[in-house]
PDB file with one MODEL, atoms N, CA, C and O in Angstrom:
MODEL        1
ATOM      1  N   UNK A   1      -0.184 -12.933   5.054  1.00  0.00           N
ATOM      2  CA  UNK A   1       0.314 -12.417   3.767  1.00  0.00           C
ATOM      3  C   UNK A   1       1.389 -11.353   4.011  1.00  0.00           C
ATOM      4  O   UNK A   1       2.515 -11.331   3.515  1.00  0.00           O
ATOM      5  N   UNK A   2       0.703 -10.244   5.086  1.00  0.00           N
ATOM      6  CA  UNK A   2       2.013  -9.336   5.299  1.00  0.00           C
ATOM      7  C   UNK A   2       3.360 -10.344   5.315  1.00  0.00           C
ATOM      8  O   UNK A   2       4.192 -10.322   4.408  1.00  0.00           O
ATOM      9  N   UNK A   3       3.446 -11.213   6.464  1.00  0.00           N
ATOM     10  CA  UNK A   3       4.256 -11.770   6.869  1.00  0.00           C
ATOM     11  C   UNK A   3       5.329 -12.463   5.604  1.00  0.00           C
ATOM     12  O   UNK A   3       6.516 -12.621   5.887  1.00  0.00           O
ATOM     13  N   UNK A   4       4.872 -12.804   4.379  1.00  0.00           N
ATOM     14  CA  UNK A   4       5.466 -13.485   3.366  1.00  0.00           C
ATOM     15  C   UNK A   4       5.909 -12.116   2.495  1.00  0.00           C
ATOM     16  O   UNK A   4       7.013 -12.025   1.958  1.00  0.00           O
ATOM     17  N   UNK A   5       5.121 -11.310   2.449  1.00  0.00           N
ATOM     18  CA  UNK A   5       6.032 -10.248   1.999  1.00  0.00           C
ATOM     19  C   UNK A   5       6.955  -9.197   2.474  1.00  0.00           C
ATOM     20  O   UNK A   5       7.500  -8.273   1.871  1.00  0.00           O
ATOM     21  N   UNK A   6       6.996  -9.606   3.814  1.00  0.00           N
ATOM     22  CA  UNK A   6       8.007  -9.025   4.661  1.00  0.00           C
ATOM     23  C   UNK A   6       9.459  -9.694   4.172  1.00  0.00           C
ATOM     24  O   UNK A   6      10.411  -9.132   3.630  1.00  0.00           O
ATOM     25  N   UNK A   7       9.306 -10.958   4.517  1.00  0.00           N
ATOM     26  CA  UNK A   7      10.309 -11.726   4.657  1.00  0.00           C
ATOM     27  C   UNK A   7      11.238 -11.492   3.178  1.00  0.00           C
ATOM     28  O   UNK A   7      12.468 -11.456   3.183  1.00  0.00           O
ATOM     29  N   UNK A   8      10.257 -11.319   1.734  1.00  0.00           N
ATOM     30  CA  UNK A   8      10.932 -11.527   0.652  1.00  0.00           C
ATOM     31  C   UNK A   8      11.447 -10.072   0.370  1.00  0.00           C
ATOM     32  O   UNK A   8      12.537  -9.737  -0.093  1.00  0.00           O
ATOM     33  N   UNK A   9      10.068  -9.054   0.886  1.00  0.00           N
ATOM     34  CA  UNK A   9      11.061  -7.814   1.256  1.00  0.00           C
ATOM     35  C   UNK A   9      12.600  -7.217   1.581  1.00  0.00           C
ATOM     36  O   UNK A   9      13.395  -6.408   1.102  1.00  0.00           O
ATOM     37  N   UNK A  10      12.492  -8.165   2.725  1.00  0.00           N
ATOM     38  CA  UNK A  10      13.894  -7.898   3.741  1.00  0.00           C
ATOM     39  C   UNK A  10      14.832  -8.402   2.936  1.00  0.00           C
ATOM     40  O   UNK A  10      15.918  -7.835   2.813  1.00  0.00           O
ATOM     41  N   UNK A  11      14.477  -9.723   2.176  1.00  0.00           N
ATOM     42  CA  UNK A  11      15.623 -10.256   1.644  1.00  0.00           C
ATOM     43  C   UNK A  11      16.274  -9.974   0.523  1.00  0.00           C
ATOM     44  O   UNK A  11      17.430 -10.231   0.188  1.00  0.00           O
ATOM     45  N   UNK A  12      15.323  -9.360  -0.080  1.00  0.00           N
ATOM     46  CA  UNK A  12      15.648  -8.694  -1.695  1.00  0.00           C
ATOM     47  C   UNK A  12      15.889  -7.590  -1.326  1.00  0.00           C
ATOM     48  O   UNK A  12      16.894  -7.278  -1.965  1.00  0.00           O
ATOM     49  N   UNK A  13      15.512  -6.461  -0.453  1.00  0.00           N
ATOM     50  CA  UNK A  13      15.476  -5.254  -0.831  1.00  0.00           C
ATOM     51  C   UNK A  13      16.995  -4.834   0.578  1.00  0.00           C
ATOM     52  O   UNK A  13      17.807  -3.921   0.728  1.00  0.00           O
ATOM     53  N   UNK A  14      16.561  -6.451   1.488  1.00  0.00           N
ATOM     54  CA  UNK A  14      17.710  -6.047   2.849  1.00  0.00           C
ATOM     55  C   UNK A  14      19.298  -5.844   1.996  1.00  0.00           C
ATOM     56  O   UNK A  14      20.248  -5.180   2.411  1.00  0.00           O
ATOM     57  N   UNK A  15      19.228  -6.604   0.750  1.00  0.00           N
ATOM     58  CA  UNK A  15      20.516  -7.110   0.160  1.00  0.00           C
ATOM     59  C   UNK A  15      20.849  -5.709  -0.573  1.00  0.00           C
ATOM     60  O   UNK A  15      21.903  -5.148  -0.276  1.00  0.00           O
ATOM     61  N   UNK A  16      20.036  -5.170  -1.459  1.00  0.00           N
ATOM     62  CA  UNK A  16      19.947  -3.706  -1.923  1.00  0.00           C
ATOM     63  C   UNK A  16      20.095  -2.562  -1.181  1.00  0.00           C
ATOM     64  O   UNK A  16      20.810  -1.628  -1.544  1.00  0.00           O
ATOM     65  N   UNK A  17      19.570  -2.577  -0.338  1.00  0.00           N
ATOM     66  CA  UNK A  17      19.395  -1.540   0.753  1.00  0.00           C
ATOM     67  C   UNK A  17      20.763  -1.320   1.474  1.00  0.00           C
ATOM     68  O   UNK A  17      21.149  -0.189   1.768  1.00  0.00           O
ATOM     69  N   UNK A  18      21.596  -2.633   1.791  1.00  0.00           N
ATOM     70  CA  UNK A  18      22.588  -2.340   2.160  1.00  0.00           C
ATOM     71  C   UNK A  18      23.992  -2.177   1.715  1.00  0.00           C
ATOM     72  O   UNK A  18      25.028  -1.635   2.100  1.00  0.00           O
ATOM     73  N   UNK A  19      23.390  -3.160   0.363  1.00  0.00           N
ATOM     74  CA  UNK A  19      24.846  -2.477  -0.966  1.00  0.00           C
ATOM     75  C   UNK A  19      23.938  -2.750  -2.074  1.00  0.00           C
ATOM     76  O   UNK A  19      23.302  -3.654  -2.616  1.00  0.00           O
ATOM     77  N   UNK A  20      24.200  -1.530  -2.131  1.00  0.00           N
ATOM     78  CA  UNK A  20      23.417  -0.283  -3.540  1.00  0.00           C
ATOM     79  C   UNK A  20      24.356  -0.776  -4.791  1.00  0.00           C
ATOM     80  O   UNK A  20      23.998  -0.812  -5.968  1.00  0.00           O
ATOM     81  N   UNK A  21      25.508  -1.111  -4.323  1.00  0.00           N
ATOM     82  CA  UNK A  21      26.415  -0.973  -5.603  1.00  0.00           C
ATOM     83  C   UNK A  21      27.090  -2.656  -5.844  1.00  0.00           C
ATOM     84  O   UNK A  21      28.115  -2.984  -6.442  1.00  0.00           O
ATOM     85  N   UNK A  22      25.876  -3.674  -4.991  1.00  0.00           N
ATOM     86  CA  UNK A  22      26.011  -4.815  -4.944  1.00  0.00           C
ATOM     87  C   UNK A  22      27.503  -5.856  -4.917  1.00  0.00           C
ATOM     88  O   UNK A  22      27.728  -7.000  -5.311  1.00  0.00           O
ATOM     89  N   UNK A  23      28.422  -4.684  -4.169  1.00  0.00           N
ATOM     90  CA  UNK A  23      29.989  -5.369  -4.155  1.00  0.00           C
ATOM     91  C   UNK A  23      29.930  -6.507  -2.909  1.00  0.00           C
ATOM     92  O   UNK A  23      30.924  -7.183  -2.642  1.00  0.00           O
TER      93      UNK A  23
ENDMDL
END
């Protein structure tokens, strides 16, 4: 379970995390 919410983590939050201002 961690493992599946890692992944959707990283991907939603990797995309946010690295542009805040989504350009």
């Amino acid at each position: 379970l961690e493992e599946l919410i890692n992944k959707i983590n990283n991907h939603r939050i990797g995309r946010e995390y690295y542009n805040p201002l989504g350009s």
